[in-house]
C-alpha positions as CSV (number, residue, x, y, z in Angstrom):
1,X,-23.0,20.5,-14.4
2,X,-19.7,18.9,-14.3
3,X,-16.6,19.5,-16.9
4,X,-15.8,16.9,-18.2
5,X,-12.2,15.7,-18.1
6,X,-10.3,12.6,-19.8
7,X,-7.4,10.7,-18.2
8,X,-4.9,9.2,-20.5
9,X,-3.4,6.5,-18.4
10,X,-6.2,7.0,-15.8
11,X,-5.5,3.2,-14.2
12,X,-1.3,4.2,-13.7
13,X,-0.1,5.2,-10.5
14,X,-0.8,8.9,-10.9
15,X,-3.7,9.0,-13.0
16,X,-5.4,6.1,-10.6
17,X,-5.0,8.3,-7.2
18,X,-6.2,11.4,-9.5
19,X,-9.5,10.0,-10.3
20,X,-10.2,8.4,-7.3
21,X,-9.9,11.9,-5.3
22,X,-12.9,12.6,-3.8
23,X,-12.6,16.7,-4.6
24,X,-11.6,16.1,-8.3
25,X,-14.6,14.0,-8.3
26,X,-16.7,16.7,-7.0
27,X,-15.9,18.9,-9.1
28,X,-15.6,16.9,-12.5
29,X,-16.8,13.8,-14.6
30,X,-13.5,11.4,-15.0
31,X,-13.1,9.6,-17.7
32,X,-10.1,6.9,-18.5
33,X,-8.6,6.2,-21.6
34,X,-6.0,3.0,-20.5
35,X,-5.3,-0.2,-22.1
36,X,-7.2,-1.3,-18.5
37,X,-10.0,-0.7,-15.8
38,X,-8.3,-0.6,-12.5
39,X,-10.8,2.9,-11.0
40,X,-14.4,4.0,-10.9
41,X,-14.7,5.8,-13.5
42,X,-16.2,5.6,-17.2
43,X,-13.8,3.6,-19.2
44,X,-12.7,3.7,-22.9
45,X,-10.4,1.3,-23.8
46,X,-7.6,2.9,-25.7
47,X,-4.1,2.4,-27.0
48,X,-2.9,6.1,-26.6
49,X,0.1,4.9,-29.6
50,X,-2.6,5.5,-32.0
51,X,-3.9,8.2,-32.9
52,X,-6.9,6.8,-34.7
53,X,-8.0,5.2,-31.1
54,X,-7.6,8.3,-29.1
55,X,-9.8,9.8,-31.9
56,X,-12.2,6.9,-31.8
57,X,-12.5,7.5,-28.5
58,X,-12.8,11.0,-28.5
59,X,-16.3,10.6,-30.2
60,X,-17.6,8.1,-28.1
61,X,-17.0,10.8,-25.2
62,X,-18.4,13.4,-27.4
63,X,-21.3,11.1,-28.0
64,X,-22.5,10.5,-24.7
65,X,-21.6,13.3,-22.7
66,X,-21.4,16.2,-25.6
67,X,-18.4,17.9,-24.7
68,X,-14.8,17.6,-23.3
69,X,-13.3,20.2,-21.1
70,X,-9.5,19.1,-20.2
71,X,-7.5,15.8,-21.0
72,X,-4.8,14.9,-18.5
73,X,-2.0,13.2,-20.1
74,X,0.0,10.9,-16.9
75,X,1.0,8.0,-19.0
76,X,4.1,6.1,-18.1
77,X,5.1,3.9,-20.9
78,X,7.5,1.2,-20.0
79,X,11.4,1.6,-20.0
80,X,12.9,-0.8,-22.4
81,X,16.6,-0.5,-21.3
82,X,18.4,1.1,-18.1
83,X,22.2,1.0,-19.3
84,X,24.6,3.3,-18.7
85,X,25.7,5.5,-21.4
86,X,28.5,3.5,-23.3
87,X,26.3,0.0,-23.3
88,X,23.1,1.9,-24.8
89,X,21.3,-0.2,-27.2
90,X,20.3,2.6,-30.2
91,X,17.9,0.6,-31.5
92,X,15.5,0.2,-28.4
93,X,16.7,4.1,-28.0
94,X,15.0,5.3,-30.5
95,X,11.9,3.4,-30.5
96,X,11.2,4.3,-26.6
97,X,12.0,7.8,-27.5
98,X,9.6,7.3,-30.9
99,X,6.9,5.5,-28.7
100,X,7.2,7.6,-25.8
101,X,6.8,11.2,-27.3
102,X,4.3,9.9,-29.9
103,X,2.0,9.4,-27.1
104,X,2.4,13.0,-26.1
105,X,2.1,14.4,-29.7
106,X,-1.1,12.6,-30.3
107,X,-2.5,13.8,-27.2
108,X,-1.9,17.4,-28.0
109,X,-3.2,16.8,-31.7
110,X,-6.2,14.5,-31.5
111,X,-7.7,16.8,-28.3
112,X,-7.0,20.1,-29.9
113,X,-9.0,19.5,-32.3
114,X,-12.1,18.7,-30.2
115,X,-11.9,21.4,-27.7
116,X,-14.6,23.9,-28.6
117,X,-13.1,27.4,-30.1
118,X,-15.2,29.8,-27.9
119,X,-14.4,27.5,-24.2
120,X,-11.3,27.7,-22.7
121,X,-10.1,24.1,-22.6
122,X,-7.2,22.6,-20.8
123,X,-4.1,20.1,-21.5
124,X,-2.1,18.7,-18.5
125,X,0.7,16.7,-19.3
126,X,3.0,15.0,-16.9
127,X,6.8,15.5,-17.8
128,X,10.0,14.9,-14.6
129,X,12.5,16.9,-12.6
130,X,15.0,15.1,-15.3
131,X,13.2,17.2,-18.3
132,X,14.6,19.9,-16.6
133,X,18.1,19.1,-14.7
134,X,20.8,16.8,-15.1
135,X,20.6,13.5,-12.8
136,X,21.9,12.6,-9.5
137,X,24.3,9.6,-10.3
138,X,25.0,8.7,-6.8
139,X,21.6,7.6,-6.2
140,X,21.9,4.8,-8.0
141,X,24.8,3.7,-7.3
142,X,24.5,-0.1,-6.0
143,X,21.1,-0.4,-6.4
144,X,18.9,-2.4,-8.4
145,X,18.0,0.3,-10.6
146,X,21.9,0.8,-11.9
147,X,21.4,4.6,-13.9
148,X,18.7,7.1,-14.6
149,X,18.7,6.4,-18.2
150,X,19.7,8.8,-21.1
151,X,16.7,8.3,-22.9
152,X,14.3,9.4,-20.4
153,X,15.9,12.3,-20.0
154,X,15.5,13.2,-23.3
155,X,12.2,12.3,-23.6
156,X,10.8,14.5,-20.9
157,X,12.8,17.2,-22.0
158,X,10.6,16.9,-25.3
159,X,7.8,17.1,-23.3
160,X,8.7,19.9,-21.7
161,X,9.2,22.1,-25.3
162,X,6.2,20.0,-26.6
163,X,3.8,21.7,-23.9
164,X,5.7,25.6,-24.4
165,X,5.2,25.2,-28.6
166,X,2.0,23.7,-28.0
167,X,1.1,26.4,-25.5
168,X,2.3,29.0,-27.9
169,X,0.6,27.8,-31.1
170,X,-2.3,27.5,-29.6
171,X,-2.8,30.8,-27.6
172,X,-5.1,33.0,-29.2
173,X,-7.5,29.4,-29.1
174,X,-8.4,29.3,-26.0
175,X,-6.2,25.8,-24.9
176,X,-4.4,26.3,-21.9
177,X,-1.5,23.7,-21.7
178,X,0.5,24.0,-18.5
179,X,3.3,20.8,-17.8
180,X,3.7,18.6,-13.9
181,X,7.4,17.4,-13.5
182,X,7.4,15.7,-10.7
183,X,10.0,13.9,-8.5
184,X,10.6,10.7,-7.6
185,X,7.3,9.1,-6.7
186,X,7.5,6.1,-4.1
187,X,5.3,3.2,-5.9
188,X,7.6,3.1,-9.1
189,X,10.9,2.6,-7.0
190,X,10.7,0.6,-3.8
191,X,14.6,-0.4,-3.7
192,X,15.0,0.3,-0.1
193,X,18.9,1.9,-1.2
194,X,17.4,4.1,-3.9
195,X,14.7,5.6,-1.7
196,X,17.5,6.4,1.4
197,X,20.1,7.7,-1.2
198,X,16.9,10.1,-2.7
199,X,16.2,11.1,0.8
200,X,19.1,12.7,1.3
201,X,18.1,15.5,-1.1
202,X,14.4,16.2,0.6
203,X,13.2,17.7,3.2
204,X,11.5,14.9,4.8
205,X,14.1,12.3,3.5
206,X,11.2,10.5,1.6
207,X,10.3,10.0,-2.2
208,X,6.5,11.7,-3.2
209,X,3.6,10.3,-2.8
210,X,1.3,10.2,-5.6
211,X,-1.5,12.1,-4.0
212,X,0.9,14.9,-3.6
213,X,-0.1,15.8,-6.9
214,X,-3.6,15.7,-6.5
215,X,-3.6,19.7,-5.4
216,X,-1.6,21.0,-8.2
217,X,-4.0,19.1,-10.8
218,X,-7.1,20.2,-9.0
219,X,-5.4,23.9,-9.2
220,X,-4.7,23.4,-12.9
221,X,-7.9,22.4,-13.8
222,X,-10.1,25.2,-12.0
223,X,-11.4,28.4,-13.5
224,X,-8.7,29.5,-11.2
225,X,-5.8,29.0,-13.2
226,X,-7.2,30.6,-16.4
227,X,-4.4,32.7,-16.8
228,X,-1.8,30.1,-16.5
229,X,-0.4,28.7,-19.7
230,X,2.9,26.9,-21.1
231,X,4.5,26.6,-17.7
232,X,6.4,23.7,-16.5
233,X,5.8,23.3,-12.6
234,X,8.2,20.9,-10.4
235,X,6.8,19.3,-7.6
236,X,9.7,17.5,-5.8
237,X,9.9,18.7,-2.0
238,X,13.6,19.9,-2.7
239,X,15.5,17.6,-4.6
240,X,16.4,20.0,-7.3
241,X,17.8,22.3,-5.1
């Protein structure tokens, strides 16, 4: 019988070419929580801001299908402002950061809760190269995109220590929380600029493709990474070397 396994942002960039693989598929019942339907897959609408709809929704999964295994968590809220240090508005600051992170937290509470004690049960969640390193500036520079912006950073540096605590506190419960910071992905930046100016810093000169990460999520969801908990693994062909 198939595990089954919730998407949060399952119609986004990542979480679309996730649950359209054909292996994942195989191997495991997707199920979306999105504000839309954009895959094949059983869909719950849900505003993953609120915790009271990622609850709601949590039992109408439990309802039909009894159980949940793993939740993947690839949800890309949108950036508010890209300014440069000095022009940063601190009002739209700290909402993104507030809106952001809540999503993450209420992920990690609202799914904990359902996982069944004596199962192991897993949370992915989907964090950046820039949780973890300091950006490259001169990337950006006259392009479109102007910065890599301070908040972001920031944001999935939380994730980062959100997944270690939460991998901690929850370690003698079975939950196995493991963290996916990716690189630049090409569908989210197609400035022609940016994507040469990142290429210098790859080995193939390119940006990821989204199915790159198909592998590492199929990995993190087997039996076979059991043992694998409170990691953060970069996926970025290079660039942070």
């Amino acid at each position: 019988m198939k595990k089954n396994v919730v998407f949060i942002g399952g119609s986004g960039l990542v979480g679309s070419a996730l649950i359209s693989d054909k292996k994942i598929n195989e191997n495991f019942n997707c199920i979306n929580f999105d504000l839309i339907s954009r895959v094949n897959s059983f869909f719950i609408k849900t505003d993953a801001s609120k915790s009271k709809q990622i609850s709601s929704s949590i039992k109408e999964v439990l309802k039909k299908f009894g159980n949940i295994y793993a939740v993947v968590n690839c949800v890309y809220p949108k950036v508010l402002q890209r300014k440069n240090l000095p022009n940063i508005d601190s009002i739209k600051f700290s909402k993104e950061i507030a809106d952001h992170l809540g999503i993450y937290l209420n992920v990690v509470q609202c799914f904990s809760n359902c996982f069944k004690k004596n199962y192991i049960s897993k949370i992915i969640n989907f964090s950046s190269i820039y949780g973890s390193q300091n950006p490259k500036f001169e990337i950006y520079q006259n392009t479109s995109i102007k910065t890599m912006p301070l908040q972001y950073a920031l944001i999935k540096n939380s994730i980062n220590t959100l997944t270690s605590y939460s991998a901690k506190f929850f370690l003698k419960k079975n939950i196995k929380i493991n963290n996916i910071s990716p690189g630049g992905i090409l569908g989210y930046r197609e400035n022609k600029r940016f994507v040469k100016n990142y290429g210098k810093f790859t080995s193939d000169g390119k940006l990821l493709d989204k199915t790159n990460l198909i592998g590492l999520v199929s990995f993190l969801l087997s039996s076979e990474s059991d043992k694998i908990t409170g990691q953060n693994i970069i996926v970025d062909d290079g660039f942070t070397l």
